[in-house]
N, C-alpha and C positions, 0 to 999 in steps of 0.2 A: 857476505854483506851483513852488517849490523843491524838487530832487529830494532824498531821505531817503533815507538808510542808517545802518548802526548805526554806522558809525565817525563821522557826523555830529552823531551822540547823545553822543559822547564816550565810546563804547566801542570798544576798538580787538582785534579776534580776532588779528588778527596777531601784538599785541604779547603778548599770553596764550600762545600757541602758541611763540612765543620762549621766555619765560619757562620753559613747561615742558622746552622743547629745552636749556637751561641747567641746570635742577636733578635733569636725569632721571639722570645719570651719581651723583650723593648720595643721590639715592633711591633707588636702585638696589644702593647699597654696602650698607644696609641690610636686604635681606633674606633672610632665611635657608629652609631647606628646609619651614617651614609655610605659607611665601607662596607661595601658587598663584596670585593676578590681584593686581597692582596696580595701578602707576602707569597711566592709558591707559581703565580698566577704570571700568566704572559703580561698579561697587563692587565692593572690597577682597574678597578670599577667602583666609581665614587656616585653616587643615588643625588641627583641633581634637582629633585623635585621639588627642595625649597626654594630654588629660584624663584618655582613660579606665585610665588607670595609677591614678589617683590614687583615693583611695578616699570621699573626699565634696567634690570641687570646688568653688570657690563663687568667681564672675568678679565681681571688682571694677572699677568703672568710673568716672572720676571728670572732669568736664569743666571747662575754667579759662580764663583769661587773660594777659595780662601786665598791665595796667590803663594807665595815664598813662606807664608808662616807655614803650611806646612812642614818645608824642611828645618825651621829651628824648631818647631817640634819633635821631631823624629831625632834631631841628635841629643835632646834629652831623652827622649822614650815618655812624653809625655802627649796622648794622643784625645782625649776624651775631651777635653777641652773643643778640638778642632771641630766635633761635630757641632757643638752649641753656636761656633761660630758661623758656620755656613748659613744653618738655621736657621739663626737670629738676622744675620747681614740678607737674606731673601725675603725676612716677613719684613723689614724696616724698611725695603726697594718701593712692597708696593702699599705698605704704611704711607709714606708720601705721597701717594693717591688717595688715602681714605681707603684702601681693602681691608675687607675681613679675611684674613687668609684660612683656606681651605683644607688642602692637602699640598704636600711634599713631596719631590720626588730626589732620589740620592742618587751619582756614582761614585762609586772609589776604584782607583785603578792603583795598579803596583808593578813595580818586578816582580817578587817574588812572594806566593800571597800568604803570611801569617796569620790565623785563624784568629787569636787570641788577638793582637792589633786589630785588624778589620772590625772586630767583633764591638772593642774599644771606640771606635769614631762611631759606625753605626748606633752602639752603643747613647753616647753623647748626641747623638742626632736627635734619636728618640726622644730623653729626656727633655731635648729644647722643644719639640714638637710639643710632648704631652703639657709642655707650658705654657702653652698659648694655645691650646686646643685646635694644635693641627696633626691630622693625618699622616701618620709616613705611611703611603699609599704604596708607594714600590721603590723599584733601585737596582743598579748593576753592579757588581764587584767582579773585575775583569784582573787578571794574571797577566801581565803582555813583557815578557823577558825580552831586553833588544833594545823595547822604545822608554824604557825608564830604568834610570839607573837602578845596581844591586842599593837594597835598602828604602829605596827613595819611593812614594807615593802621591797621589793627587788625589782630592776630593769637588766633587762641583754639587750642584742640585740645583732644583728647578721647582720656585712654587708657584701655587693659582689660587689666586682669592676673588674678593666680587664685592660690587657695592652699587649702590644707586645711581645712574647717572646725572641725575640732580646734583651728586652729592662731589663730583668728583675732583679732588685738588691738583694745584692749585685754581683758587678760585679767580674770576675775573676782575674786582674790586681792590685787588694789592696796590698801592698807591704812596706815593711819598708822605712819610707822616706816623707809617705804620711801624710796628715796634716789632724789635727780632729780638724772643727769648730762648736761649740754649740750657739744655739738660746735659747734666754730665755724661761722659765717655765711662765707660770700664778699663780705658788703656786705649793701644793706638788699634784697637779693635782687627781688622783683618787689611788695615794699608800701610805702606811705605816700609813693609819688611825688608826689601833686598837693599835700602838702604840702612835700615837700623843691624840687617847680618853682615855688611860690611865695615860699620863705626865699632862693633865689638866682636867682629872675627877671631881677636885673642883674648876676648875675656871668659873667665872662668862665670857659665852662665848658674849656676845651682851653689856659689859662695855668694853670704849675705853681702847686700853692695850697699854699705854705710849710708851712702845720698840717698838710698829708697827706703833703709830699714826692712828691707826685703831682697830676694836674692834677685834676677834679674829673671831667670828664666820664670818665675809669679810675675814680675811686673809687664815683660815684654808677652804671656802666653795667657795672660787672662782674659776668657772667655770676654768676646764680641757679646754685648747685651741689646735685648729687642726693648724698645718702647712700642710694642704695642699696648701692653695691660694697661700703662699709663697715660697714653694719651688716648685710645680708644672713646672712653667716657666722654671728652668733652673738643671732638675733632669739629663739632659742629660751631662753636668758637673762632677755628683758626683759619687762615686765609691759605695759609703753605704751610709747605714744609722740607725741608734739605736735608736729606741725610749724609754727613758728612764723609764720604767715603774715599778713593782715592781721586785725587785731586783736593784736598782740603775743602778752607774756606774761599780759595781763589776760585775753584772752579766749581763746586756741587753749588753756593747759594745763588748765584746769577741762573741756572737752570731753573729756579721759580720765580724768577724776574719779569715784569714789561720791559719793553727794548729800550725806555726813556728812564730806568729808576735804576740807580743803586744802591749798595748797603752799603753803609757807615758801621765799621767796627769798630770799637773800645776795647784797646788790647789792654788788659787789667782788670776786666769790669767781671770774670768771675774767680771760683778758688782753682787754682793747678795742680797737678802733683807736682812733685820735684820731680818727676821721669822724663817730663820736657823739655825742665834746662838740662837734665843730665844728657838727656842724648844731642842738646843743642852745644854743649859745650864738650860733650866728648869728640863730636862729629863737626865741630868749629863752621856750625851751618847758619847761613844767613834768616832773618829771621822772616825775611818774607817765603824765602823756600821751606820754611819749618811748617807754614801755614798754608803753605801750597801742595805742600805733602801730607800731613798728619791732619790729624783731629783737632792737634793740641787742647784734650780734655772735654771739648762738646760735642757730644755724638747725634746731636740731633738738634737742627735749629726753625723755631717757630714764627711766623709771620700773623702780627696779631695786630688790630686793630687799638689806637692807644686807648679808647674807650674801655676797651675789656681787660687790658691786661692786667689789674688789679685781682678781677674776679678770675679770670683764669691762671693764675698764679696761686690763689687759694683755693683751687677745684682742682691741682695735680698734686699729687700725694707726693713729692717730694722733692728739695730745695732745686729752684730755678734762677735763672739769671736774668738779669737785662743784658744784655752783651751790644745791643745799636738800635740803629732805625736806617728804614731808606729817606732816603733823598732822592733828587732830581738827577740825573746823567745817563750812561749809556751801557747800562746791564753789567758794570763792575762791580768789584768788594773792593770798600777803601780801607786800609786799617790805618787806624790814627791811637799811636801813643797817647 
């Protein structure tokens, strides 16, 4: 009989035990005076005693993905990116509540597990954390040969933040009348991949692509960005907020909706890249499915009263849109040329 070990399973501890010796000095950078156990530790110990300042707490917790961008990541070999994405796409979940987000928690799974890769996303995790002063508190990196393809990888994670329950959006007061301002996207941030790896399945992703002035793999892999530093400051302002995620504008801004109002959108009323029509006309896609899928360029949309949006347009550091207003109807987005 053949002798058996686990690295003959195609699980290799050594290579795990690398990896962690690689990312701990990133991990590390991230934590601040509530972190009592991390990296190493069964589980994470985050010192919760400043809740008790607050005067009715209420911990938000929100858990996600990247979806398919992973794998047009990995067939460029371009990985660090992917952690800022996960990062950013969880503190922005529960940004739309008003959290202050907390701590982080990661997993990466693989076939087959490369030290220096793993080390990469982890890597890029970190740095999104230590940007908005969150915790990467703990995490799994699991080896499972069988259930993922050779090469192929997944990332998820899971944060918790907290905020007042006074405070918590959307607010009650949203009403027809109110004005929706959008902040720009980074790119189509972490949605509607398996359809953009299907409209250039044969394109050469890393040649410059004339319509972008960039190659495609910078336009299509640019890190998912957090508004939280941005709107943080002046949340007490805003009525809502939609983070544009999958499902577009059809489906994320009705979820801050009353059941009697809709949004009026003004398709033209902010700047575009050219990456929109380009994948709109390479993928000869209808343009209400373009808006039903993607971002198209606003990654985050505000619900403000028309009172303030003058003053809150000059309290965010940087360029905003008018993009609509609601109206009166039954919890849709209308887009009007």
């Amino acid at each position: 009989m053949t002798k058996s070990d686990y690295a003959s399973s195609g699980v290799d501890i050594d290579a795990g035990n690398k990896a962690v010796e690689l990312m701990k000095d990133a991990v590390k950078s991230t934590y601040n005076s509530s972190v009592l156990a991390g990296i190493g530790s069964f589980g994470g110990l985050f010192d919760a005693s400043a809740l008790k300042e607050m005067k009715s707490p209420v911990l938000v917790a929100s858990t996600d993905g990247v979806g398919t961008k992973v794998k047009l990541a990995a067939s460029v070999g371009r990985y660090r990116g992917i952690g800022h994405d996960i990062v950013n796409h969880c503190i922005n979940d529960i940004l739309v509540q008003g959290a202050k987000p907390l701590f982080f928690m990661d997993y990466f799974a693989t076939s087959k597990l490369n030290p220096e890769q793993t080390a990469e996303v982890v890597t890029g995790i970190a740095e999104a954390c230590k940007e908005s002063g969150v915790a990467l508190l703990g995490g799994e990196t699991a080896e499972m040969p069988g259930v993922y393809q050779p090469n192929e990888f997944d990332v998820a994670g899971t944060i918790v933040g907290v905020l007042e329950r006074s405070e918590i959006l959307p607010r009650q007061d949203i009403k027809a009348g109110d004005v929706l301002i959008g902040l720009k996207s980074s790119g189509p941030h972490t949605n509607g991949y398996s359809l953009i790896r299907k409209i250039f399945a044969n394109a050469s992703l890393e040649n410059k692509a004339p319509e972008l002035n960039m190659s495609l793999a910078d336009a299509l892999l640019a890190p998912h960005r957090s508004y939280y530093s941005v709107l943080q400051p002046v949340l007490s302002e805003i009525k809502g907020l939609a983070h544009i995620t999958g499902g577009g504008f059809i489906e994320n801004i009705p979820r801050v909706l009353p059941d009697d109002i809709d949004a009026k959108i003004q398709l033209g009323s902010w700047e575009m890249s050219p990456l929109w029509n380009f994948i709109q006309a390479t993928g000869e896609i209808e343009t209400e499915e373009m808006y039903r899928v993607f971002n198209m360029g606003i990654g985050m949309v505000l619900v403000v009263d028309k009172n303030s949006v003058s003053k809150l347009q000059a309290s965010i550091q940087e360029e905003t849109f008018i993009i609509g207003e609601l109206v009166e109807g039954k919890q849709k987005v209308q887009l009007i040329q």
